[in-house]
C-alpha positions in Angstrom: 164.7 15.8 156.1 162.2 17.9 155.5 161.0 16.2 151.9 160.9 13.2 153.6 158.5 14.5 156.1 156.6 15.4 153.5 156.7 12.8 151.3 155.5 10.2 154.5 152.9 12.6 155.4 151.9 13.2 151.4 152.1 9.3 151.6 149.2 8.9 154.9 147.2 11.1 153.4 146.9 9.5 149.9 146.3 6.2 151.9 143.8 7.9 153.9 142.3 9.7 150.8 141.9 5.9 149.0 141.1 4.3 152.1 138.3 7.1 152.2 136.8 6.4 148.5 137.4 2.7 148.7 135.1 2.4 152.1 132.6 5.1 150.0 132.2 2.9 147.3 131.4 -0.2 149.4 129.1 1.4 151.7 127.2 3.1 148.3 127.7 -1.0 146.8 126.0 -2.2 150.3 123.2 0.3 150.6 122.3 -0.8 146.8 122.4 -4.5 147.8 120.4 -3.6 151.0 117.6 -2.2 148.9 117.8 -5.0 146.4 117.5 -7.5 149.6 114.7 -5.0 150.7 112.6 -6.0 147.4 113.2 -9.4 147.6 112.2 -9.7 150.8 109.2 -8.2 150.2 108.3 -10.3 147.4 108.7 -13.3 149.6 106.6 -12.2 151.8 104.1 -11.8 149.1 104.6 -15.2 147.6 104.5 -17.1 151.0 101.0 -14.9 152.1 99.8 -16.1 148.2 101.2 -19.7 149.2 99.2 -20.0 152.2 96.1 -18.3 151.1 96.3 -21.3 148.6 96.6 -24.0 150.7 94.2 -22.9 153.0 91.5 -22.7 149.9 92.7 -26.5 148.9 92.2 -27.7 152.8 88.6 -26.2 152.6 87.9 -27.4 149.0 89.8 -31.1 150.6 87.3 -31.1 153.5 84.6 -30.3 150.6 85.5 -33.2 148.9 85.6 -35.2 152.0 82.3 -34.6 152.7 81.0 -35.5 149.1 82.8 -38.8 149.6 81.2 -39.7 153.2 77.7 -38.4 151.3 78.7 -41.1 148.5 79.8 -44.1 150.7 76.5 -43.9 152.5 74.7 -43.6 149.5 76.6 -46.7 148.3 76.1 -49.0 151.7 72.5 -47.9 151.0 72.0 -49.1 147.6 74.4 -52.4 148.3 71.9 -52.9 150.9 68.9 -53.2 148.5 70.7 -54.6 146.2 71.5 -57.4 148.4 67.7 -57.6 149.7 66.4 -58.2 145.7 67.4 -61.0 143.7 67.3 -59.0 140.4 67.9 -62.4 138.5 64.9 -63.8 140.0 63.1 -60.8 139.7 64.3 -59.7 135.7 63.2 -63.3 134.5 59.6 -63.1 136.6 59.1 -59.4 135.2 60.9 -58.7 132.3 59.2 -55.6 131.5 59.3 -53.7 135.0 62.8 -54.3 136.0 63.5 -53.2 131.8 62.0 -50.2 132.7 63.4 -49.4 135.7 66.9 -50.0 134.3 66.2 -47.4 131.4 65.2 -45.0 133.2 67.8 -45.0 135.6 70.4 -45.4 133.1 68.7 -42.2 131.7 68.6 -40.4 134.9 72.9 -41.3 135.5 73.3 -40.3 131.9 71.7 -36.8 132.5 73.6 -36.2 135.4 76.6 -37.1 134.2 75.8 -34.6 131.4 75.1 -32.2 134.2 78.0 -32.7 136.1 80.7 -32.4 133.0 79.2 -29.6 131.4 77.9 -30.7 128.2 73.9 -30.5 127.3 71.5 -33.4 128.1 70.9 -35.3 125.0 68.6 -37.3 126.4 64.8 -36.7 128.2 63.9 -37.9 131.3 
């Protein structure tokens, strides 16, 4: 009777013994994960503040943009507004040689700041 005692106790104990290493090693495997979530976390964090910072530099550059466009729009209702007061027809076969002119030298002045604009040097003088 007695080695049967002893053989159930031996047999808890082993059980608790395993049952003691197997929770070890998961908590050790969870506190690794936990850390691993830790740093992923954090790098989420980073990329969403990076991801916001972004967009809010493309709403300002946007509004910008927005601005340039009004700018051009009226400039455009302005010129379609002279444009519509002149007959240049009329006006190129009266005087050839002023409206000529006139057209070089703004043809120059668009080239130049197209140039301007893009980057590349002014081949042309104004």
């Amino acid at each position: 009777m007695f080695i049967a005692i002893f053989g159930l106790l031996s047999t808890v104990v082993f059980g608790v013994y395993r049952e003691y290493n197997d929770m070890k090693d998961r908590i050790e495997t969870l506190r690794e994960n936990n850390v691993k979530l830790k740093i992923v976390a954090e790098e989420n964090q980073k990329a969403l503040e990076q991801a916001q910072e972004f967009a809010t530099e493309m709403n300002e550059r946007n509004q910008e943009l927005q601005v340039g466009l009004q700018e051009a729009e009226v400039y455009t209702d302005k010129l379609r507004g002279k444009l519509q007061r002149h007959d240049l027809t009329l006006l190129s076969l009266k005087k050839p040689g002023m409206i000529e002119t006139r057209v070089n030298n703004a043809t120059k002045k668009v080239w130049n700041e197209i140039e301007t604009i893009s980057g590349a040097a002014s081949t042309t003088s104004n």
